[in-house]
N, C-alpha and C positions, 0 to 999 in steps of 0.2 A: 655422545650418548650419556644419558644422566646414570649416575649411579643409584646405588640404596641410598647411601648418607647423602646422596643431593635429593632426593626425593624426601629424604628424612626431612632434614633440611627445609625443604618449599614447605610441608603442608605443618612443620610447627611453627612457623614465622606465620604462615597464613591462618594459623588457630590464634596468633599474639600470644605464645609461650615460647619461656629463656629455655635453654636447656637446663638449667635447674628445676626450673617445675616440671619439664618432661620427666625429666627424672624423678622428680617426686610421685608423679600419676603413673610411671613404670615398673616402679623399684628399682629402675636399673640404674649405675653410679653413673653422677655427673659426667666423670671421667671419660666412660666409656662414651654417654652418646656424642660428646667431642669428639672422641677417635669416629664413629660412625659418620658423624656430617661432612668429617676432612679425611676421609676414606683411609683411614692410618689400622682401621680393625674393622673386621666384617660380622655385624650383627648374627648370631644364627636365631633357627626359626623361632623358637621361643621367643628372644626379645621382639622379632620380628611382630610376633603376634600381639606382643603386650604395647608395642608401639602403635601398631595400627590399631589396637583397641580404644587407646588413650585419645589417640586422633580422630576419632570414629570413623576407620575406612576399610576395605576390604585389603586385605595382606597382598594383592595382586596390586594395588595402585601403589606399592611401596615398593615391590619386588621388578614389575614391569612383566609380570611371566604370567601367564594365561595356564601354564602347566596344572597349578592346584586346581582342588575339586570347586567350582563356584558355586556359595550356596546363591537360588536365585531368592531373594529375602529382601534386599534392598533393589531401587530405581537402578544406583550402582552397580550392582551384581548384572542385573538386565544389560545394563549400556556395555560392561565389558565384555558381555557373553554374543550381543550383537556385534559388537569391532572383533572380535575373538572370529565368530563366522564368516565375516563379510572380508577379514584378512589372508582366511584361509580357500575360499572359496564355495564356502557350504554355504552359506544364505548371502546374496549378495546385494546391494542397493542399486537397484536399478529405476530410470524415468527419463523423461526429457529433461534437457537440458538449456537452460537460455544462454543469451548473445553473450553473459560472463561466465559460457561454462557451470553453470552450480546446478543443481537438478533443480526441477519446478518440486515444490513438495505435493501437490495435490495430482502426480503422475508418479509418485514413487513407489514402488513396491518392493519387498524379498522376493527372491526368485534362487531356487534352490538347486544348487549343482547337479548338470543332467547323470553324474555319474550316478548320484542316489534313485535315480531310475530303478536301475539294477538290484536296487537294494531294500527298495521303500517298495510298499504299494497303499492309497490313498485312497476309500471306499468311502461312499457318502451311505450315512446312518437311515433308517426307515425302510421303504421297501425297493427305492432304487440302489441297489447292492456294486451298481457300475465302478469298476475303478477310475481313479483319476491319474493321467500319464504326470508325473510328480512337475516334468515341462510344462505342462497349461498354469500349473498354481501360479496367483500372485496373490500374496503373501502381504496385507496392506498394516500398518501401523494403526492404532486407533488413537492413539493420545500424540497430537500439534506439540505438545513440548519435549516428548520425545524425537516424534521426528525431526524437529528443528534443532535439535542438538547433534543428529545422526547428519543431518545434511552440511550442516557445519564443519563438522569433523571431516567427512568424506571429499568437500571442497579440501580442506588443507591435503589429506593423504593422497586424493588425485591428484593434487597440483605438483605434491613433492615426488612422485611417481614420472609424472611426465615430465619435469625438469630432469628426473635423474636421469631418465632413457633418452634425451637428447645430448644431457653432458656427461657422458655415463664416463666419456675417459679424458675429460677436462681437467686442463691444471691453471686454466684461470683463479688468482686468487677473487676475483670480484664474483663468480658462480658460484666458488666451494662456500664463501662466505653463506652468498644468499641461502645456497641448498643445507645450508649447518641453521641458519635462522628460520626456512622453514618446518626442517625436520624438529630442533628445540620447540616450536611454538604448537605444532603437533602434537611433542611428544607432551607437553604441557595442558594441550586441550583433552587428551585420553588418560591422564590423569586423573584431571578435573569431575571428568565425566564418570568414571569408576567410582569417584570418592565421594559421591551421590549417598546419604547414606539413609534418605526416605526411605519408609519401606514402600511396596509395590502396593498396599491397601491406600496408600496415598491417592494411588489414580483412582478419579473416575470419570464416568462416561460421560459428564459436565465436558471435560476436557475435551473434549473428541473437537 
């Protein structure tokens, strides 16, 4: 599992800054973001913040934690707030699937946990006042580049999903290996994908 300072780590190497000029664009001492990269000292949230400022990305693509409030401001903020739901079960990616397993994108939809039945109620505006049982919505994407990053993603976390439920109590080194190679590549694509840091006025309906 990657840490902070390896996350530190990937996305200043990926901006092509030393840790001297992080530091310079942080205030915060050389010193320190060395101990941060080689996990020797634990950033708190303040540097945390002035870090992912510097790198322009949301403090969750640094931390790994879904916990903070997300503003939805950036493409990023969007993409983690949709891995955020679809991990917990509250909006989830559903569609056909083809002969490699990956969903068709133009059958994909959200489809929103039947618990929020109980919770939600869904009424269509003007004079038809009918509710909507929150199970019939699907919940469709409108921008191709999003969902083709959702479908992406979603192939690797199914895949590392069903690998783990097959080898769940394996001590082959040649599986732990793979299942460590594809959770890292994973944990790297939902990085990436947070670290988005268009804002949302970027999209338009061109895209569709």
């Amino acid at each position: 599992m990657l840490t902070i300072g390896d996350r530190i780590k990937y996305f200043r190497t990926r901006r092509g800054l030393t840790q001297a000029q992080l530091a310079q664009c942080t205030g915060i001492h050389p010193v320190s973001i060395r101990k941060y990269e080689t996990n020797k000292m634990q950033p708190q949230l303040s540097q945390i913040e002035k870090i992912a400022d510097a790198l322009c990305l949301s403090t969750s693509a640094l931390t790994g934690s879904y916990s903070e409030i997300i503003k939805l401001e950036t493409v990023g903020n969007l993409m983690g707030l949709l891995i955020m739901w679809h991990k917990s079960g509250i909006l989830t990616l559903q569609g056909e699937r083809g002969e490699d397993n990956k969903l068709i994108a133009s059958t994909v939809h959200l489809v929103p946990n039947p618990a929020l039945q109980n919770c939600l109620s869904v009424t269509l505006q003007g004079e038809n006042k009918e509710a909507i049982p929150t199970d019939d919505l699907m919940i469709k994407l409108r921008f191709n580049s999003l969902l083709d990053d959702l479908i992406r993603w979603e192939d690797t976390y199914n895949g590392f999903n069903v690998l783990a439920a097959q080898h769940r109590d394996s001590t082959d080194e040649y599986v732990l290996t793979t299942m460590n190679e594809i959770y890292a590549n994973l944990t790297f694509i939902e990085m990436e994908l947070q670290a988005t840091t268009r804002p949302l006025t970027w999209l338009r309906p061109s895209q569709q």
